[in-house]
DRENFIZA-203961 format. One record per residue: residue number from 1; residue in three letters; z, y, x of N, C-alpha, C in turn. Coordinates in steps of 0.05 Angstrom, whole numbers, plus 5000, padded with zeros to 4 digits. Example, Ala and Ser with C-alpha at 12.3 -4.5 7.8 and 13.67 -1.06 7.14 Angstrom:
! DRENFIZA-203961
> 1;ALA;5156;4886;5264;5156;4910;5246;5156;4934;5264
> 2;SER;5142;4955;5257;5143;4979;5273;5157;5001;5258
END
This chain:
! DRENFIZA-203961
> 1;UNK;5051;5576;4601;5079;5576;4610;5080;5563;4638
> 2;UNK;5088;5580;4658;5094;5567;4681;5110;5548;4684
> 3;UNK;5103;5521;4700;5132;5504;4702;5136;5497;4734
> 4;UNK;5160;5490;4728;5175;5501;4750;5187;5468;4761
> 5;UNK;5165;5458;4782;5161;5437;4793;5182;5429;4817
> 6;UNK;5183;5410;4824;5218;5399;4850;5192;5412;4871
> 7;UNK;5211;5425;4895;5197;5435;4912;5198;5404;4933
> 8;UNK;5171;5408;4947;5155;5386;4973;5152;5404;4992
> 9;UNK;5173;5396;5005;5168;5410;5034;5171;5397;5057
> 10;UNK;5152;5395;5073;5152;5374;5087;5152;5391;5121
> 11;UNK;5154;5415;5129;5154;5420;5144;5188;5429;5158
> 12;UNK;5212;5439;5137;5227;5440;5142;5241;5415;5151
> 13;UNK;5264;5417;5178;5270;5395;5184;5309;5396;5172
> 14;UNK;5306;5371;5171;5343;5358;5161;5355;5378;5175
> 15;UNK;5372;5389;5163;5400;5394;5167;5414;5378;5185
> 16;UNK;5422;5364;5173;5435;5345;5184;5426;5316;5177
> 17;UNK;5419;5306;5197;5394;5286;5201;5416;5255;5185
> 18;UNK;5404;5245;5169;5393;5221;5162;5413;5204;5174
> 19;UNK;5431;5183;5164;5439;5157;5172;5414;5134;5159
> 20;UNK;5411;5115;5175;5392;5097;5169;5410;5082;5138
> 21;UNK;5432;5082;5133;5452;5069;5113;5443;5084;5095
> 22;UNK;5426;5113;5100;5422;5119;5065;5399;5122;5062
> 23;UNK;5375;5103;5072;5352;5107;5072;5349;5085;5048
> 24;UNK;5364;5067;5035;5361;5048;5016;5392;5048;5000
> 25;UNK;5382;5039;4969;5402;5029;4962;5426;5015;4959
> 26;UNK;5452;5019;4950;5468;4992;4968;5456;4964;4952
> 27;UNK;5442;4961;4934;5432;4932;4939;5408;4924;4933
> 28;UNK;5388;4941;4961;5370;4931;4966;5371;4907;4984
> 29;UNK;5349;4885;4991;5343;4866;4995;5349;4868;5027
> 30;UNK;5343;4881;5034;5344;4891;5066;5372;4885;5077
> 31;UNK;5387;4911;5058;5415;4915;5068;5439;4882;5068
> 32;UNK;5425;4864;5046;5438;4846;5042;5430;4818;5066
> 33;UNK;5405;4822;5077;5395;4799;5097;5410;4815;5123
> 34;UNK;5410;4837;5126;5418;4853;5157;5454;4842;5150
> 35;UNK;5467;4843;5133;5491;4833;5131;5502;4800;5128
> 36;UNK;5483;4790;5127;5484;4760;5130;5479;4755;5153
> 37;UNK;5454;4772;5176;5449;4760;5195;5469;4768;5213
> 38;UNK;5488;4789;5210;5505;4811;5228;5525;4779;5231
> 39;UNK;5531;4761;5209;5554;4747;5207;5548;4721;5218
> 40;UNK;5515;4717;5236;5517;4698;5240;5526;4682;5264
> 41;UNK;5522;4669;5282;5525;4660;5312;5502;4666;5326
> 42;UNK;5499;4681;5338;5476;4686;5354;5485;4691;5386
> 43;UNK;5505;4673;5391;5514;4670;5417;5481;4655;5437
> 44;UNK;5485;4642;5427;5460;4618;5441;5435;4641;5451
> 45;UNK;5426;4659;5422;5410;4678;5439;5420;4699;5456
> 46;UNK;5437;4717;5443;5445;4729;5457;5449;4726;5498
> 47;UNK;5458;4704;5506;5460;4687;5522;5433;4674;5543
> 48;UNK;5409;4672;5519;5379;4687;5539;5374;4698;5542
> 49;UNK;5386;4716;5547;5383;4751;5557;5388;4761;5574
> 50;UNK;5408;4745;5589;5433;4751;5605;5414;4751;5638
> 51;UNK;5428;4777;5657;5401;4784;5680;5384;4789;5677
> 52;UNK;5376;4802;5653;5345;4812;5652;5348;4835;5659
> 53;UNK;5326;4850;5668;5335;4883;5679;5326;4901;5666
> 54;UNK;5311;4894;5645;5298;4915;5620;5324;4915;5603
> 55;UNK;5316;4935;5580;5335;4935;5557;5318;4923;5533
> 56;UNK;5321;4892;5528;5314;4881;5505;5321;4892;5480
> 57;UNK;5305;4885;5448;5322;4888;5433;5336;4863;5430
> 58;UNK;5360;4881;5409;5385;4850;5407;5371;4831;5387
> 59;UNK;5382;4815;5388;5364;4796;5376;5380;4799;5340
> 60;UNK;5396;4798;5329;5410;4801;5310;5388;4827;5294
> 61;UNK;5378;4839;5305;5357;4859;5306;5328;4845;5287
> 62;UNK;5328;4834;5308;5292;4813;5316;5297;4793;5288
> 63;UNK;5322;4778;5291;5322;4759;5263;5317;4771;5240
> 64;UNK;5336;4790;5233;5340;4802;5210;5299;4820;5199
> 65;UNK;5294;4827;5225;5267;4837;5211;5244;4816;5211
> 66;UNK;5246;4789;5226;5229;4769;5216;5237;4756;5191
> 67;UNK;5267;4751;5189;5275;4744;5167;5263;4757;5139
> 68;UNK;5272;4778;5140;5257;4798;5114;5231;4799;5118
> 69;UNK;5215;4794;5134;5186;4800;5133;5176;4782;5118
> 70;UNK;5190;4756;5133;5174;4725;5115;5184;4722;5085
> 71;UNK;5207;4733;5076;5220;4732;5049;5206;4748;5030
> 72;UNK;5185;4775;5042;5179;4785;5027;5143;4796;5034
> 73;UNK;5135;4765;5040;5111;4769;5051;5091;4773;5065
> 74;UNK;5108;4793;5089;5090;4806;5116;5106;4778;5141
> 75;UNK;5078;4774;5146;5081;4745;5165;5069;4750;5192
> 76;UNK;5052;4767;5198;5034;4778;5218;5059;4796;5232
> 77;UNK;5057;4785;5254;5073;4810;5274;5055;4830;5274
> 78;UNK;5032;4834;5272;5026;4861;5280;5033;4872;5250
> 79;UNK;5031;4863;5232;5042;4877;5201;5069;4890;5198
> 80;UNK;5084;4874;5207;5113;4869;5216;5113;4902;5236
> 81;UNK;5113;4910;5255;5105;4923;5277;5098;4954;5259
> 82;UNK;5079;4947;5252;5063;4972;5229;5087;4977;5208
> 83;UNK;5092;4961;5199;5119;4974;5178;5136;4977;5184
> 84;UNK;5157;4970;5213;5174;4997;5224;5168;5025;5222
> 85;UNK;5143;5028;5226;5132;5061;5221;5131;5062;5191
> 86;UNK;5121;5040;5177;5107;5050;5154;5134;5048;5121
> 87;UNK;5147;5033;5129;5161;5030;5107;5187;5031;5120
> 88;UNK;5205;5044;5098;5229;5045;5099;5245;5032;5101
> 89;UNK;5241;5008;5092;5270;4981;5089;5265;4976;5117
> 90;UNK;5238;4968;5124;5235;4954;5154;5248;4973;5186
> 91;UNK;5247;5005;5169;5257;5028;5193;5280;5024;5187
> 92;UNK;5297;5017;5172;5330;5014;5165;5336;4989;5180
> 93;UNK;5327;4966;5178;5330;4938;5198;5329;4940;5217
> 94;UNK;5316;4967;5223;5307;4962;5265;5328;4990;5267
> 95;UNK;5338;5007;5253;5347;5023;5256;5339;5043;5279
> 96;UNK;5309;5052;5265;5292;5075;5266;5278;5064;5305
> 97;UNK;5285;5044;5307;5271;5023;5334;5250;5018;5327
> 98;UNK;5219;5018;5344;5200;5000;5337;5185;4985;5359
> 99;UNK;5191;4961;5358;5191;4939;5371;5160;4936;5360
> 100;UNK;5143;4931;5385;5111;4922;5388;5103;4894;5381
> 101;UNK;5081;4894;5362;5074;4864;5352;5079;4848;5369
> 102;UNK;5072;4840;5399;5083;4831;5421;5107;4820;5427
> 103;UNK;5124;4839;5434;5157;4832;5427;5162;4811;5400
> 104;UNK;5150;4815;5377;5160;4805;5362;5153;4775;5356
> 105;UNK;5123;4773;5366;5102;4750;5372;5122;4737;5394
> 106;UNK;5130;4746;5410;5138;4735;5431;5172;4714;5425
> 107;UNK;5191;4737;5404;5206;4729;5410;5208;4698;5390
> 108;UNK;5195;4706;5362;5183;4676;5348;5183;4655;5359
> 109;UNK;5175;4654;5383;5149;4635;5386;5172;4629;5414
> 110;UNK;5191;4644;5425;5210;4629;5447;5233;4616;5435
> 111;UNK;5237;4628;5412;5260;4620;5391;5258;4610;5363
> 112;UNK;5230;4591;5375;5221;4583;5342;5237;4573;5330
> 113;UNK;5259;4540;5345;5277;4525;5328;5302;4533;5327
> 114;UNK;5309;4557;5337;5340;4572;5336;5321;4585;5305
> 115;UNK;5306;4593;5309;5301;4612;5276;5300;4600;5260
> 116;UNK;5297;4573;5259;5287;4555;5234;5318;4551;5233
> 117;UNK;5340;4550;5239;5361;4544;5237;5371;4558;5221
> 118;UNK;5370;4591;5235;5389;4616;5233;5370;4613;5201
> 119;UNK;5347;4612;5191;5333;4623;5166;5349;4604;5149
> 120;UNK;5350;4581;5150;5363;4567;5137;5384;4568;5120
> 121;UNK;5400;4579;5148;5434;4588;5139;5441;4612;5119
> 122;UNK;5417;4628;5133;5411;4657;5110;5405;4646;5086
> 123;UNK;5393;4622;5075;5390;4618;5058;5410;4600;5034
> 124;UNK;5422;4584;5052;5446;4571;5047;5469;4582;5034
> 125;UNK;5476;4614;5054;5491;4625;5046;5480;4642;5019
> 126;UNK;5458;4648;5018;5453;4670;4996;5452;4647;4975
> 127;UNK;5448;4615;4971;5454;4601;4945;5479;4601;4934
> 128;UNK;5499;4603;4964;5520;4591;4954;5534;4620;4936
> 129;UNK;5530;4646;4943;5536;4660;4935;5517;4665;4904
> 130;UNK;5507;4645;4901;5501;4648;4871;5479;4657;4862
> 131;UNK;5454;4668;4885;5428;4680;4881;5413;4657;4870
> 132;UNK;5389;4666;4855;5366;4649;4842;5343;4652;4867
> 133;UNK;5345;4676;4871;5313;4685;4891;5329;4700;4920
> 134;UNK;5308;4701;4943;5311;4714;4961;5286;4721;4970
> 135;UNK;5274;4741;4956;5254;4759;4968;5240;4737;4949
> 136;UNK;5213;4722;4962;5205;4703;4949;5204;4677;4952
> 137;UNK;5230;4677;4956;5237;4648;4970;5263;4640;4943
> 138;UNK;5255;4611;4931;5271;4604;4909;5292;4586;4917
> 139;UNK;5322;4596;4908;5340;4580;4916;5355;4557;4886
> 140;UNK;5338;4559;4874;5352;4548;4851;5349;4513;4841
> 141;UNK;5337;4505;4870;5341;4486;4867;5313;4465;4851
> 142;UNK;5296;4476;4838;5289;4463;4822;5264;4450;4834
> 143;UNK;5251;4450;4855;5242;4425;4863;5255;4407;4881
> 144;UNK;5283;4405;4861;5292;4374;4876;5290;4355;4854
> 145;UNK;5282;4338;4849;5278;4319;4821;5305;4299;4827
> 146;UNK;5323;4316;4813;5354;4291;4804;5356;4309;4779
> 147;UNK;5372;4291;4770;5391;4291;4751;5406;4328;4746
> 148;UNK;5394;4335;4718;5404;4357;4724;5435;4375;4719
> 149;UNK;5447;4353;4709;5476;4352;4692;5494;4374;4716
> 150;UNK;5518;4388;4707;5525;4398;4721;5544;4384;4739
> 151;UNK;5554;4361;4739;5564;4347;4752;5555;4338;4767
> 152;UNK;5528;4330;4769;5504;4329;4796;5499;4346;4811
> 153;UNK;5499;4378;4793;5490;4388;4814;5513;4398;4834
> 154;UNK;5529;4398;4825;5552;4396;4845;5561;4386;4861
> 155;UNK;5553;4360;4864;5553;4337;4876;5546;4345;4910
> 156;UNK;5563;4326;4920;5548;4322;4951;5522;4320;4959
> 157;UNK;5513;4299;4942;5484;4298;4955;5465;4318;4943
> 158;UNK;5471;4322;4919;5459;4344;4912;5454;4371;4930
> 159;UNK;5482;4383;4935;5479;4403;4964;5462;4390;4983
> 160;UNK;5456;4357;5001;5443;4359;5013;5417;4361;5008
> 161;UNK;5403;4351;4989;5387;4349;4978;5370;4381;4969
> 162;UNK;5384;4402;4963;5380;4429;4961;5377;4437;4990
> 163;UNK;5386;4428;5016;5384;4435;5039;5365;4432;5058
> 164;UNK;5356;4415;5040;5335;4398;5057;5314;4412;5044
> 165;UNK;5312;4418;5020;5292;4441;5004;5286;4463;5020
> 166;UNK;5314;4475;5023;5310;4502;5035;5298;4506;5067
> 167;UNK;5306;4479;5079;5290;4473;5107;5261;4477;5104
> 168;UNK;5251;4460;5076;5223;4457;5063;5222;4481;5071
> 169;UNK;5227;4506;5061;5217;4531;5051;5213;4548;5073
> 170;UNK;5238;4545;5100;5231;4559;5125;5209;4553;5137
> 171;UNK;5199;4513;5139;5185;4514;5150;5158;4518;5146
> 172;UNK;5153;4523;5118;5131;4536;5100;5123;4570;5113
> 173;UNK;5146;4582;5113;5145;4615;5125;5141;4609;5149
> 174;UNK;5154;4583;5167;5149;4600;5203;5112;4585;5194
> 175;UNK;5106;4568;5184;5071;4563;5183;5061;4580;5177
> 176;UNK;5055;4601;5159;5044;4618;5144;5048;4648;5172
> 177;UNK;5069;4647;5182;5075;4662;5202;5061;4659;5228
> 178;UNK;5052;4632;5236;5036;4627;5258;5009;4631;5244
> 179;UNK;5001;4614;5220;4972;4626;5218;4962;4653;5217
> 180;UNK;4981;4663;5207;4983;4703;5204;4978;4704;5242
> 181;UNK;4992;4702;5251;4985;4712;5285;4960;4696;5295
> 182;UNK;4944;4675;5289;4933;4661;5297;4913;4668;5281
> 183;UNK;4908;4689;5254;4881;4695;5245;4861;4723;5270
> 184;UNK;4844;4723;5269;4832;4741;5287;4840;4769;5270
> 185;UNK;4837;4787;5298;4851;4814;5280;4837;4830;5269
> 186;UNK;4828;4838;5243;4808;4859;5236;4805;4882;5251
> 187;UNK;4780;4903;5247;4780;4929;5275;4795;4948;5258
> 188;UNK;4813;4956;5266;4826;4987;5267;4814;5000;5261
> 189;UNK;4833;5011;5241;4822;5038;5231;4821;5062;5263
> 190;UNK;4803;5069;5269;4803;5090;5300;4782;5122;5282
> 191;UNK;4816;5134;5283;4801;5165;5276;4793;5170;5299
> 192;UNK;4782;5185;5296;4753;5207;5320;4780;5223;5331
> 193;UNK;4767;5233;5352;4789;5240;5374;4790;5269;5363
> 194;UNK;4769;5277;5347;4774;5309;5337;4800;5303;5318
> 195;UNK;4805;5288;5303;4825;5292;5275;4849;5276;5280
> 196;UNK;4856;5285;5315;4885;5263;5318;4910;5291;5317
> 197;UNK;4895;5321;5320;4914;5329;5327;4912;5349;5290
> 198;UNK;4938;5360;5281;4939;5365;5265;4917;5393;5257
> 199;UNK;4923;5416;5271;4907;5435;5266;4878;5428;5269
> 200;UNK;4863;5404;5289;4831;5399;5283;4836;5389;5257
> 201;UNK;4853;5366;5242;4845;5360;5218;4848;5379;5195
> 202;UNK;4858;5400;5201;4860;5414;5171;4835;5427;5183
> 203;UNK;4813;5441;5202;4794;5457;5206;4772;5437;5195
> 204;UNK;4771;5414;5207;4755;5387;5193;4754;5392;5167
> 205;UNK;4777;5383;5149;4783;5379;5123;4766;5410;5109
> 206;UNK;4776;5432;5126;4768;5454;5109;4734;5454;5110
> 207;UNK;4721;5449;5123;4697;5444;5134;4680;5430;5118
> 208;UNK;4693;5398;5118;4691;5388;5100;4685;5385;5063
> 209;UNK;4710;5402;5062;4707;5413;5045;4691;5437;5024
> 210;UNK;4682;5457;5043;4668;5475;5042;4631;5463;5039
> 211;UNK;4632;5443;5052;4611;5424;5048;4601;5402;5024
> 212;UNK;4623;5399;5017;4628;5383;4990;4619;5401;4967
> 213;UNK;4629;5430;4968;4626;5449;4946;4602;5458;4945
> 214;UNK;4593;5464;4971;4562;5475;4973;4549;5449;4956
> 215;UNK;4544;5436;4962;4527;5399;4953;4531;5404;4923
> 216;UNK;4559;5413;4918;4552;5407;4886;4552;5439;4874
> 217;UNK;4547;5460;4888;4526;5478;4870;4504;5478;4879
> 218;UNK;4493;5457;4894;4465;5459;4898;4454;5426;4880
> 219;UNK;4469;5411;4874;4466;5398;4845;4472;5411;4814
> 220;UNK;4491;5426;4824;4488;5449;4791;4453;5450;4790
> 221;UNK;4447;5469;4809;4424;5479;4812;4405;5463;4809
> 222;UNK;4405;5446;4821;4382;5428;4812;4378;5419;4785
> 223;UNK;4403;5410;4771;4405;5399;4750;4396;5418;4731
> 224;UNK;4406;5451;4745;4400;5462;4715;4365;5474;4714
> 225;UNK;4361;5476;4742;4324;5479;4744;4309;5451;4723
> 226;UNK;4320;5425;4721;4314;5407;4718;4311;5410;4677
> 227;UNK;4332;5415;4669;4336;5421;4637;4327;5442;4630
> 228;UNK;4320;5464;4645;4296;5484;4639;4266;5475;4641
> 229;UNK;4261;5460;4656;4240;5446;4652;4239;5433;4625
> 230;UNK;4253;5414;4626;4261;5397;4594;4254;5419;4577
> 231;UNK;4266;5442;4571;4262;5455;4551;4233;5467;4545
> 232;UNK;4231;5464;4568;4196;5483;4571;4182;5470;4563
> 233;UNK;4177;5439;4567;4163;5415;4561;4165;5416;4527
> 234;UNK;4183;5415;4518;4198;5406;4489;4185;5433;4475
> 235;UNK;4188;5460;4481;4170;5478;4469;4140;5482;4474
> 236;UNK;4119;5491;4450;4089;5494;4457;4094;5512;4469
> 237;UNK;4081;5516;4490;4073;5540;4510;4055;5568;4492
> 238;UNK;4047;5584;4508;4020;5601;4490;4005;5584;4496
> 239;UNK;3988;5585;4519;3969;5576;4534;3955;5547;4506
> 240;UNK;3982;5532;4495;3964;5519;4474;3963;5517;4447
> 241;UNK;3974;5552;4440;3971;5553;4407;3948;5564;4404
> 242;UNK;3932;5564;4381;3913;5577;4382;3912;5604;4374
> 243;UNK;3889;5618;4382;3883;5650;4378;3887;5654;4354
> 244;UNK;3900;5681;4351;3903;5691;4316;3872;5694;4306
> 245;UNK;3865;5702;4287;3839;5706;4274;3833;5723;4281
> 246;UNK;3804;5736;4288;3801;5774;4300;3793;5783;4270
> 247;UNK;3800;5810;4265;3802;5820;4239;3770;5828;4228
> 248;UNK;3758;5812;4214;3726;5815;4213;3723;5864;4205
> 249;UNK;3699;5864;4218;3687;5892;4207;3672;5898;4194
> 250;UNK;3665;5873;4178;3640;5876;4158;3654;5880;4135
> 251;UNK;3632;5908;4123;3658;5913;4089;3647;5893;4068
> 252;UNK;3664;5893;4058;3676;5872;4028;3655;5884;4015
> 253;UNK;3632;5854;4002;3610;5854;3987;3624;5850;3958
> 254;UNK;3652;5840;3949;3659;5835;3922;3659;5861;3909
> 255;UNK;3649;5857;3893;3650;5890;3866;3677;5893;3857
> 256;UNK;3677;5916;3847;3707;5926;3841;3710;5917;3809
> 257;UNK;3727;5909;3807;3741;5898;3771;3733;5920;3760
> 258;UNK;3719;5915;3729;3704;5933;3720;3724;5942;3693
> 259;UNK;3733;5965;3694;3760;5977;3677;3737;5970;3644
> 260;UNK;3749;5963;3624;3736;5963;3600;3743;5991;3585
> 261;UNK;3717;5996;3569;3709;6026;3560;3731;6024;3546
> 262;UNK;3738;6052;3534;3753;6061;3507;3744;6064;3488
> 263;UNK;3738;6061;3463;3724;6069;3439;3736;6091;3422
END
């Protein structure tokens, strides 16, 4: 029975092309850090920018995708960089922009203690709104050793004491973030200059392929010359049964059974 599979077509193009707003769920992780950072003060950076004669990106941009990178792991600008192309949540944050490991190394590392701030507040705000986790960053408090009654944790110092946690935790990601830029960079993957363009790689691939198939009927072949042997071995040959008997020509000296008389 034929079945009748969702068609993959990858050559037809959109209709009508794509808003980055529906490349994710409304509450994926992404959508909710790009809306915290949209709300924050970023006057101060904004403000180092001012006379430059290139077109920077905005920085509300730049936070929001270091922000989510470190929350959910990728700490290496050049990783960071690679997954604007490579993943989706990260092409929805830059909004289909991709800003070079460089830029992003760069802007870190001019705006280290504005980011340790701005990460902070992202985090501040996502407790107060009642989250346990942010990406993998824990807001629940629990390595602060007080008193865990709910009247504590409510408490003044308690909030400070959670704040000073969450400072812990930024300045854990911008570390992990510098050692990530500061490890040497493994070599690149570098395809051959024949398989950059599409039609050499499918003539390759077919090639390839056609080569792969030959190899294994010329292992059929071998294998099965190989078990004919086996069998040949496993049976006596002629060559070592021995000769039948040759039929002697000398006539039969026994006398014939002697019929007894009648009376």
């Amino acid at each position: 029975m034929a079945v009748n599979f969702v068609t993959v077509d990858r050559e037809t193009p959109d209709l009508f092309p794509a808003s980055v707003q529906e490349y994710l769920p409304e509450d994926h992780l992404a959508r909710f850090v790009v809306e915290i950072v949209d709300r924050l003060d970023l006057s101060h950076l904004v403000a180092a920018y001012a006379g430059t004669g290139s077109r920077p990106y905005h920085p509300a941009m730049l936070v929001a995708l270091l922000f989510y990178g470190y929350a959910t792991g990728v700490f290496s600008s050049r990783k960071l960089a690679l997954a604007t192309h490579d993943s989706i949540a990260f092409r929805s944050i830059c909004a289909n922009t991709y800003p070079d490991h460089r830029t992003i190394a760069d802007f870190r590392k001019r705006f280290l203690d504005e980011l340790a701030g701005l990460f902070t507040a992202v985090l501040l705000i996502a407790q107060a709104m009642g989250l346990l986790k942010l990406g993998t960053v824990s807001l629940d408090g629990t390595k602060i050793k007080a008193n865990a009654s709910k009247h504590k944790a409510l408490s003044y110092a308690h909030a400070n004491r959670l704040e000073e946690q969450l400072k812990g935790e930024v300045e854990d990601l911008m570390r992990l973030a510098e050692q990530a830029d500061n490890t040497p960079r493994p070599a690149p993957l570098d395809l051959p200059s024949e398989l950059k363009r599409r039609e050499q790689r499918l003539a390759v691939i077919a090639a390839a392929k056609a080569e792969i198939q030959a190899r294994a009927r010329a292992l059929r072949g071998r294998a099965g010359r190989v078990r004919t042997q086996a069998r040949r071995a496993r049976s006596p040959s002629r060559a070592s049964c021995p000769p039948p008997a040759a039929a002697s020509s000398r006539p039969t000296t026994r006398r014939p059974t002697s019929i007894p008389r009648r009376t």
